[in-house]
C-alpha positions in Angstrom: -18.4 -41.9 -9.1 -20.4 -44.6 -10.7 -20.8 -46.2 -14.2 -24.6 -44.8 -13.9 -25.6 -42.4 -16.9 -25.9 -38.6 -15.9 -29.4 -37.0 -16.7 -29.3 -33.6 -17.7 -32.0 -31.6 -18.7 -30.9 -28.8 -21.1 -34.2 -26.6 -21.3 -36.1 -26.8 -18.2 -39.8 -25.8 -19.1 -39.5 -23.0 -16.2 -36.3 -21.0 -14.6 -35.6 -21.4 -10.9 -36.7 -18.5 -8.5 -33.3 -17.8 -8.1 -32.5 -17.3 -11.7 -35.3 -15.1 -12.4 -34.2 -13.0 -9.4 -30.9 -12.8 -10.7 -32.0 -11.9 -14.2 -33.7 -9.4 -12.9 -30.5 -8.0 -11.3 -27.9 -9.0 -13.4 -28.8 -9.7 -17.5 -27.2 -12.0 -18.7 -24.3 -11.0 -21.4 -23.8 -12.8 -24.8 -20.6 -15.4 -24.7 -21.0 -15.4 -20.5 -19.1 -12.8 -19.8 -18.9 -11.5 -16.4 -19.9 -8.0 -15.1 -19.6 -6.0 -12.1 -22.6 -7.6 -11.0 -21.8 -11.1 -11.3 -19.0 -11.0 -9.0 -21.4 -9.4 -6.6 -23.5 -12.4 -6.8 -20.8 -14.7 -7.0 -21.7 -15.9 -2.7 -25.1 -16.2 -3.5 -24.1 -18.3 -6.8 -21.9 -20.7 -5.3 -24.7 -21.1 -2.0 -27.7 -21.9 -4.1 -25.2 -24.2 -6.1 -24.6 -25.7 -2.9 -28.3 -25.9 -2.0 -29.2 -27.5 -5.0 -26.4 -30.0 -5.0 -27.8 -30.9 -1.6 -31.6 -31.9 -3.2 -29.6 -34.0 -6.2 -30.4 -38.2 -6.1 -27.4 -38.3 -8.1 -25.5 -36.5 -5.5 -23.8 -39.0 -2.6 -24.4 -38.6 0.7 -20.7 -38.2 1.8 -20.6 -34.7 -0.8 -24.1 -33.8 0.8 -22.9 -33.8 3.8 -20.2 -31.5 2.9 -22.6 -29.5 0.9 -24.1 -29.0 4.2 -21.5 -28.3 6.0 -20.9 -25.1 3.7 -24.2 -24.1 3.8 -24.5 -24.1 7.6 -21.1 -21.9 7.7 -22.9 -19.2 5.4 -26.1 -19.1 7.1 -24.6 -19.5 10.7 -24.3 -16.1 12.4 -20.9 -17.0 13.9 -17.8 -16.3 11.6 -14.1 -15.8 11.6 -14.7 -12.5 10.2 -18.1 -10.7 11.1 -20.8 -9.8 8.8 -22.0 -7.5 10.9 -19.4 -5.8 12.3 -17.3 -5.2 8.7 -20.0 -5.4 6.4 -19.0 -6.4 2.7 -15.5 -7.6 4.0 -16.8 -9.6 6.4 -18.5 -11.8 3.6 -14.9 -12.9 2.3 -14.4 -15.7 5.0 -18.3 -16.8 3.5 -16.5 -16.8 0.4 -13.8 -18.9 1.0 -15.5 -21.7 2.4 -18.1 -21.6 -0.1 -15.5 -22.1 -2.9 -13.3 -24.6 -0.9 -16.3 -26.7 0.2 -17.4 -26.7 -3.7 -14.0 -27.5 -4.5 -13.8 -30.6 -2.2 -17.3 -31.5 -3.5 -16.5 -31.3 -6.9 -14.1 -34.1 -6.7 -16.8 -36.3 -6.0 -19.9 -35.5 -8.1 -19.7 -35.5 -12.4 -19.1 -32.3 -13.5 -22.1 -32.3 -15.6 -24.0 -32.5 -12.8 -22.1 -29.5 -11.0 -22.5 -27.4 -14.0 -26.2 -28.2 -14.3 -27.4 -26.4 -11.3 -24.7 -23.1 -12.0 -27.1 -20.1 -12.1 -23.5 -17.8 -12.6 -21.9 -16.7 -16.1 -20.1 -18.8 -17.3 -18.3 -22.2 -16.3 -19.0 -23.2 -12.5 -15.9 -25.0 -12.2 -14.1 -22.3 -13.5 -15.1 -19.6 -11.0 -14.4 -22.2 -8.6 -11.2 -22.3 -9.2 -10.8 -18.0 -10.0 -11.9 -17.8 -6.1 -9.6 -20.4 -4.8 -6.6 -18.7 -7.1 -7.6 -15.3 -5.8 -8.2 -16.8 -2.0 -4.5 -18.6 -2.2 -2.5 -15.8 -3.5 -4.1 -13.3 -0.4 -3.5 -15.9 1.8 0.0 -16.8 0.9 0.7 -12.9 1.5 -1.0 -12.9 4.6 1.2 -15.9 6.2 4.2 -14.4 4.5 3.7 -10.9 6.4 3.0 -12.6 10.2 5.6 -14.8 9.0 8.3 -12.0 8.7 6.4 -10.4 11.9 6.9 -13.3 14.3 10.3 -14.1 12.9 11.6 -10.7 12.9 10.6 -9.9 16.9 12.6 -9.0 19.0 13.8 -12.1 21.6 12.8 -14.3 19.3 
C-alpha cells in the first residue's frame, strides 16, 4: 500500500445493476443483518466484489491479477467439485476460492477500498473471514477423517 489518499464516494448518484438486482431479491434489513437470502447470494457477492476490484486504478496489478485468477475459477466450467453434476454442493469449491482469493487480496488493497465495492449485508471483510472459519473447520474434519482412514488400514 501507498501513502496516496483513498477516494471513496459514499452516495453514488445511481446503484450498480447488480445491487438493484439484488434489492430486488433480497431487501435489505435495518442494522445489516443477514437473511436466508444473503447467504444465498453470498458467491455472487464476493464475484462481483472480485469484478469490481478488478476495474479499481487504486487496485495493483499483482491483486488484479489474483482477482482474476478467482474470477476465471468461478466462471471456468472445470472444477474440483461439479456444478453440474451436484448442483448447489457443487458451488462450495466456487466458494472457497472466492473467499480465499479475496482473503489473499485483501492483504494488499485498503480496506476502504474493499468495503466500497461490497454489495452484501454487512462488513465485506467480515463475511470474508465467516467463509474462511466455516471452510477451515469442514476442512480440518475432512483431513482428520482420511487421516484416521489411511492410518487405520490395514498393512499400513
Amino acid at each position: 500500500m501507498t501513502g496516496e489518499p483513498i477516494t471513496i464516494e459514499i452516495n453514488p448518484r445511481e446503484g450498480r445493476l447488480y445491487d438493484r438486482l439484488r434489492a430486488r431479491v433480497v431487501a435489505p434489513k435495518a442494522g445489516g443483518a443477514s437473511s436466508a437470502g444473503d447467504i444465498f447470494l453470498l458467491l455472487p457477492d464476493l464475484t462481483v466484489l472480485l469484478v469490481r476490484l478488478l476495474r479499481d486504478d487504486r487496485v495493483g496489478m499483482g491483486a488484479k491479477g489474483l482477482a482474476l485468477l478467482g474470477v476465471g475459477y468461478v466462471l471456468s466450467p472445470i472444477d474440483l467439485v461439479p456444478d453440474l453434476l451436484l448442483g448447489p454442493i457443487g458451488l462450495v469449491d466456487d466458494l472457497l476460492v472466492v473467499a480465499a482469493t479475496l482473503s489473499r487480496l485483501v492483504n494488499h488493497v485498503h480496506p476502504d477500498v474493499v468495503r466500497s465495492h461490497w454489495s452484501g449485508q454487512g462488513d465485506a471483510l467480515a463475511a470474508i473471514q465467516r467463509v474462511l472459519a466455516w471452510a477451515e473447520a469442514r476442512m480440518a474434519g475432512l483431513w482428520r477423517q482420511i487421516w484416521r482412514r489411511v492410518a487405520g488400514a490395514p498393512g499400513r
